[in-house]
N, C-alpha and C positions, 0 to 999 in steps of 0.2 A: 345479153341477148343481142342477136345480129339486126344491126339495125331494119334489114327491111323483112326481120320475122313476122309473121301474122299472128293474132290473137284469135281462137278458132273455139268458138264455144259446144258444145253438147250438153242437149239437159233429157237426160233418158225418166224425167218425168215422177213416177211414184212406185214403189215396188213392196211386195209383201214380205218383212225381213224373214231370214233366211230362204229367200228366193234369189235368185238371178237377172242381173239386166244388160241390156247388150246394146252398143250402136256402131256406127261409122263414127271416124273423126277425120275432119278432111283438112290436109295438110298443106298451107299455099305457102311457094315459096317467091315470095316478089323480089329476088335477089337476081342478079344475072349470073351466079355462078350456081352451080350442084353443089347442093347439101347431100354429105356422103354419114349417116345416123348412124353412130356407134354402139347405140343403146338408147332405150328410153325408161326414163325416171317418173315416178309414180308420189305421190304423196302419201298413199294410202297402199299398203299391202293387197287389200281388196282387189286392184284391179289391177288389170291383166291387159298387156296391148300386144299385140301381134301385126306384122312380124316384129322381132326385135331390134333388128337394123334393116339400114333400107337407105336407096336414092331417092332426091326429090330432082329435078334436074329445074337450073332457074326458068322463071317464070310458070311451071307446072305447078299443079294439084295432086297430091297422092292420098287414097285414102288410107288411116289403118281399123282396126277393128278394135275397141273398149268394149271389155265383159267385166262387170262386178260380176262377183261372187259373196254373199251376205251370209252363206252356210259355214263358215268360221268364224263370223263376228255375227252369232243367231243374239244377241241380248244389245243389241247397235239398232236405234232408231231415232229416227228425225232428218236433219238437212246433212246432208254432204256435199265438199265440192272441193275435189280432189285438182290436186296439178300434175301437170304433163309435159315435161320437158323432152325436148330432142337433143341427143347431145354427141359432136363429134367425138373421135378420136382422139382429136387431143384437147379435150374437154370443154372447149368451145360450143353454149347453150344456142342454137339457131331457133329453137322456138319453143312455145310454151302456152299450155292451153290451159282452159276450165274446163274440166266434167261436171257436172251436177244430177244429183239423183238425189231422193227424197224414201225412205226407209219408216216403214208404219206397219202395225200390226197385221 
């Protein structure tokens, strides 16, 4: 990880398995230079980040959008906390988050 990545947590709270939960995740890059995101890598199949690649330009915030989707793991309940890595081009991790969601009846 780049040293001045940020650790940016989201906790979208409780959801009713096989339902949907969605939020922002907000991206700071306290680097002086652009982060130019080639992808971003998921722990969990479940979720879903948009866009797929993207600038951060140094010392900016960029948001992106985390949607679980629990209607393909409908028999999945309890704690989750998934990771989120950004990751250049030439594979280079600039940053890396926790989602957290909670999956109950």
């Amino acid at each position: 990880m780049s040293s001045g990545a940020s650790n940016v947590d989201l906790n979208l709270g409780t959801v009713t398995h096989g339902s949907k939960a969605s939020g922002t995740l907000r991206i700071a890059n306290k680097t002086d230079r652009t982060w130019r995101i080639a992808r971003v890598e998921s722990s969990c199949s479940c979720l879903k980040v948009g866009p797929a690649s993207f600038e951060v330009a140094g010392g900016a915030t960029t948001p992106i959008d985390i949607a679980f989707n629990f209607a393909e793991e409908p028999d999945f309940r309890g704690n989750l906390l998934v990771e989120v890595k950004g990751v250049e081009a030439d594979g280079n991790v600039v940053f890396t988050s926790q989602v957290a969601v909670v999956v109950k009846d």
